[in-house]
N, C-alpha and C positions, 0 to 999 in steps of 0.2 A: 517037678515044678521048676522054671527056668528062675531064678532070682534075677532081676536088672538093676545093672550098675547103678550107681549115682547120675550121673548124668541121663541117662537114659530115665531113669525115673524123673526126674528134673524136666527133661524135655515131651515124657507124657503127661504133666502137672500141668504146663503150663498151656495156657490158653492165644496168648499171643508174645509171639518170639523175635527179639532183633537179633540180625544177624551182620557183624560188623569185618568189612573186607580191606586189606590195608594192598598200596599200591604195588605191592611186592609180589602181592600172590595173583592180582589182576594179569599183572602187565607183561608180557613173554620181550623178555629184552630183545633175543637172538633177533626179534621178526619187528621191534618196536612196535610192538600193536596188542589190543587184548588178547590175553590168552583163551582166545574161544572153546578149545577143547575143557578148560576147569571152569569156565564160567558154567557152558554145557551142564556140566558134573553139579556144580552149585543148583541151579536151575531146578535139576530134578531134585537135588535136597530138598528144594524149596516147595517145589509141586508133590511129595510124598507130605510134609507137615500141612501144605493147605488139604492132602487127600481127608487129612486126619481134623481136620476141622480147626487148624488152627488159622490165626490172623499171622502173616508175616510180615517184619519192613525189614526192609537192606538199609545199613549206613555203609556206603561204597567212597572210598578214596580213588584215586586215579585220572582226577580231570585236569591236573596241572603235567602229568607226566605225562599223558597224552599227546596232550597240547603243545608243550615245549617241542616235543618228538615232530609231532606235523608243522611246526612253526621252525625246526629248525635251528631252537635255540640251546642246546643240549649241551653238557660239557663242559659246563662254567655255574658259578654263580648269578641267578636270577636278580634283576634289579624287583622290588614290590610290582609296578605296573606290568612289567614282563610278566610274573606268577599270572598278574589279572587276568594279561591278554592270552597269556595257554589255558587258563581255566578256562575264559570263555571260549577258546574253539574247544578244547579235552572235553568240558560238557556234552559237545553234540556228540559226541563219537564214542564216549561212555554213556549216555541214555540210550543210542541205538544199540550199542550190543547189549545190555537188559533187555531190552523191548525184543528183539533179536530171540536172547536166548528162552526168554520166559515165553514169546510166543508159541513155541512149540509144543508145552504144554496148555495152550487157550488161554494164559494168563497176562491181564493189562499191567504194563504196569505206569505209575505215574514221578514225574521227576521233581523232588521237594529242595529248594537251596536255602537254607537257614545261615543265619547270621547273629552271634550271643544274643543280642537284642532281643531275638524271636521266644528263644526259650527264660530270658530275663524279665523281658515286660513284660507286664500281667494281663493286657488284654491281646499284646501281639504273641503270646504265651497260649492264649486260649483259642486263636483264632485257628494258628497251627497245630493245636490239638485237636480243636473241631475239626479242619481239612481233613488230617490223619484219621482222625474214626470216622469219616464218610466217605473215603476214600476203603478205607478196609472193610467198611456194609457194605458197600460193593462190588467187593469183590477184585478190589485191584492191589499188588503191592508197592507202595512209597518208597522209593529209591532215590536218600538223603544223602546229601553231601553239602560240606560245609560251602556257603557263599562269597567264595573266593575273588568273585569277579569283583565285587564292592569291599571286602576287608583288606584293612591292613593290619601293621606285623603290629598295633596296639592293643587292638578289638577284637582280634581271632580268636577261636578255641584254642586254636594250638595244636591238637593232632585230633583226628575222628575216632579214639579211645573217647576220651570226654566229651566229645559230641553225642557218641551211641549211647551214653551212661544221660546225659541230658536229654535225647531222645524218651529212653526207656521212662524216666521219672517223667515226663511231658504225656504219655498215652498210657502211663500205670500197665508195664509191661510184666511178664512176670520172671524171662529170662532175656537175658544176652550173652550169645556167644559170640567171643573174639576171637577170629581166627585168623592163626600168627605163624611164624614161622620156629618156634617153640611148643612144647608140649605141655606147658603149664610152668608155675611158680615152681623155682627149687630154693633151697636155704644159702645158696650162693650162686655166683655166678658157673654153671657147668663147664661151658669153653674155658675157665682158667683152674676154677677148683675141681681136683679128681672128689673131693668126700662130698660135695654137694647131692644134696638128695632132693628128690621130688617132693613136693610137698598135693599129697591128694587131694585135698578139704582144708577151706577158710571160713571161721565162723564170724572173724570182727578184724578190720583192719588198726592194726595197734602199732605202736615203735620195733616191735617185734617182725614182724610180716612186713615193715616199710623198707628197716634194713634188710631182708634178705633181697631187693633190689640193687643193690650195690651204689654206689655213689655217683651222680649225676652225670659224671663225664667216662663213666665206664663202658665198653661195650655190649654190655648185657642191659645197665642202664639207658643207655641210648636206645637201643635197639628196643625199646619200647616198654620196658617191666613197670616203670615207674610209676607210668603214665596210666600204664594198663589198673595199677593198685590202686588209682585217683579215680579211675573210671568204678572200679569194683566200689568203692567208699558213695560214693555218689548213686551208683543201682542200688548197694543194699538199703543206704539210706531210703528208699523212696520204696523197697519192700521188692525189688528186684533180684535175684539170684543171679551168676554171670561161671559161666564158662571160659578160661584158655583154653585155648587146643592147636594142635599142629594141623593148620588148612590146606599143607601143601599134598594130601593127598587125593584120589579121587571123586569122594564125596565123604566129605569130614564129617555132615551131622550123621549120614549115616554107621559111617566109622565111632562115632560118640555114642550112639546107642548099642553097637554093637561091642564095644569095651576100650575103646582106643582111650589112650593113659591124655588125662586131661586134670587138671585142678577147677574144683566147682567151687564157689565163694555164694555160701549160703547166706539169705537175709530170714532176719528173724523174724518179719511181719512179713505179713501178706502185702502187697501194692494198695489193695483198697485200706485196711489196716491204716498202713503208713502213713496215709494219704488223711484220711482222718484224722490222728495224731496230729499229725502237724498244721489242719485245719485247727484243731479243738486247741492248741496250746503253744503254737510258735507264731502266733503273730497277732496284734494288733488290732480289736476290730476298728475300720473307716465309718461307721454307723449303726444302724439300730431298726428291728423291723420290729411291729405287733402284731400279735398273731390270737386268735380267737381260742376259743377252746375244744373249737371240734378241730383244727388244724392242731392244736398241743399233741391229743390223742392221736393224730392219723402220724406226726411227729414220731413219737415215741413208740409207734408201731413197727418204724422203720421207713415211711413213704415218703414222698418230695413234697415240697410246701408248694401248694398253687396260691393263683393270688385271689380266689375265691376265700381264704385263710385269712390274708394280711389286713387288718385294721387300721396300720398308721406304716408311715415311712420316715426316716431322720437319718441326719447326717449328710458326707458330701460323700457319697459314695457311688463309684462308677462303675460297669460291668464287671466282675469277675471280679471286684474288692470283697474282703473279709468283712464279714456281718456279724453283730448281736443279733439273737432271734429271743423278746419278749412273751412271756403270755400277760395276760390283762390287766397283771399285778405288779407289770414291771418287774418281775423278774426272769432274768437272763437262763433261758432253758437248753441255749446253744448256740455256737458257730454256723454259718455259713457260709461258701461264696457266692453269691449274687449273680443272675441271669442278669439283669437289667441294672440301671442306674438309678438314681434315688427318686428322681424323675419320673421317670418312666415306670416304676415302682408304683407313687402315687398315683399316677396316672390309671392301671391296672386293678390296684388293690379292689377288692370287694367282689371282681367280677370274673367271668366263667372263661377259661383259658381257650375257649373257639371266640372270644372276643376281643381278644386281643391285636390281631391284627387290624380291624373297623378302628381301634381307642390309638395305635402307635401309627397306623402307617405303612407299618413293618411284618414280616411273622416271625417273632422271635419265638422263644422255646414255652413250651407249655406250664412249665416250672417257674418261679422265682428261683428257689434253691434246688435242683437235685439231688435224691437224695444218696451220689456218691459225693458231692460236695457238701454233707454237712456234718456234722460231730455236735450228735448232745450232750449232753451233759447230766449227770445222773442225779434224782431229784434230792434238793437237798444239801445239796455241793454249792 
């Protein structure tokens, strides 16, 4: 009986996988252009995990370097606008090679450019979540990159680490792997300390694990650990597990299952988990919904509250804001977040979810609350 590594079990668990590519291991300097032979290589990583049923997105850097490259402006310090105007040609020319590479295994893929806003605001939060899972039912993968053309140096992420970690917590991922030009976390800087050791397995990012990053203006810390640990804090948060690993070989994820030395930073919930939790207890509800008795029961069953359920509506509350959910006695049996707006809510209540489009206008979702957006609350509490 073969036992598999850590990672490899990691990467059969999960269900949908990002995979985050920094502009180092893109770009083949010698030729200034993408390195088509390891995109190649990536590619079919990528088409072995869809053989396997899973969902994939790419978070791909490389539209600034590109672009400098074909604009000509290389070699110096970039003024903000300059960055803008290499993104916006780098873009073109980093979507075709995806499109490119993924086409040869049949695979679409779609080009997403997020801006903090998207993954901050609560309904431009949800909108790019919804794209992302209807883009992955069918069958395409999303190839993220930050929105460079419109940011400046106030508003950015900052590096596409923390992007792919806001990514993953935005479509309840359940891995990301970072592939870098290192082999994972060690207890110091390698290039300078000989006793530095690898470190295999991360269970909670603490003072402990933040120092073996090294100090902000190091070159082990530049070169991206720091950032990489910010990303880890942010996936596990959200119930995601994340992968380092050394990308620059010829097919990394395959090399990750097959035993290649990687450090995995395990999260202790699950994505939906997590997801709940922080529905049922970090924030605030905007209003207040009632809900019948045969909706309590279908509630606590585990199913999504239609508005065939809902009784009453209250509050100022707009799409995708945190809810009370009442039964008949006024009392609060759970969190949700909200399909529709308070509005639009009343509007619904009472009636059968194929009528909803005749009552809005619109066809919004069959649901008030879905039921991976609600967290009840156990009776009694």
């Amino acid at each position: 009986m073969v036992t598999m590594n850590a990672a490899a079990t990691a990467i059969a668990a999960a269900r949908t996988v990002i995979i985050k590519i920094g502009s180092s291991l893109l770009i083949d300097d010698a030729r200034n252009a993408v390195n088509a032979d390891w995109l190649g290589n990536v590619a079919s990583d990528i088409a072995m995990l869809r053989a396997d049923g899973k969902n994939v997105v790419v978070v791909s850097s490389g539209a600034i370097a590109l672009g400098s490259r074909g604009l000509g402006i290389t070699g110096r310090a970039l003024a903000i606008e300059e960055k803008q105007a290499a993104a916006a040609t780098g873009q073109v020319t980093l979507a075709h090679a995806w499109r490119e590479a993924l086409a040869i295994h049949d695979i679409r893929v779609a080009q997403i450019l997020l801006s903090p806003e998207d993954t901050e605001t609560r309904r431009r939060h949800l909108n790019a979540r919804a794209t992302m899972s209807a883009l992955l039912g069918l069958g395409a993968v999303p190839v993220v990159n930050e929105n460079d053309t419109v940011a400046t140096a106030e508003i950015r992420f900052g590096d596409n680490d923390r992007l792919a970690a806001r990514v993953a917590a935005m479509i309840s991922a359940d891995l990301l792997i970072l592939l870098s030009d290192i082999d994972g976390l060690y207890s110091g800087n390698p290039r300078r300390d000989e006793a530095a050791h690898h470190v295999p397995e991360v269970t909670a990012i603490n003072d402990d694990v933040m120092a073996m990053a090294g100090t902000a203006n190091a070159s082990y810390a530049s070169g991206g650990m720091i950032t990489k640990l910010e990303a880890a804090r942010i996936a596990m948060n959200a119930g995601c597990g994340m992968i380092i690993c050394d990308g620059r070989g010829g097919r990394p994820v395959t090399g990750l299952i097959a035993g290649d030395r990687h450090t995995l930073f395990r999260a202790e919930h699950s994505p939906l988990t997590a997801r709940k939790r922080w529905i049922g207890g970090a924030l605030t509800p905007k209003g207040r919904i009632t809900v019948d008795s045969g909706a309590v029961r279908a509630l606590r069953q585990g199913r999504s509250l239609l508005p065939a359920g809902v009784v009453a509506a209250n509050g100022a509350f707009e799409r995708g804001d945190l809810i009370a959910i009442e039964d008949e006695n006024r009392q609060v049996i759970g969190h949700g977040l909200s399909a529709y707006s308070v509005g639009d809510t009343q509007a619904i209540l009472g009636h059968k979810s194929s009528e909803i489009e005749n009552l809005l206008g619109y066809r919004g979702r069959d649901e008030v609350i879905h039921a991976d957006n609600l967290a009840m609350l156990e009776p009694g509490s």
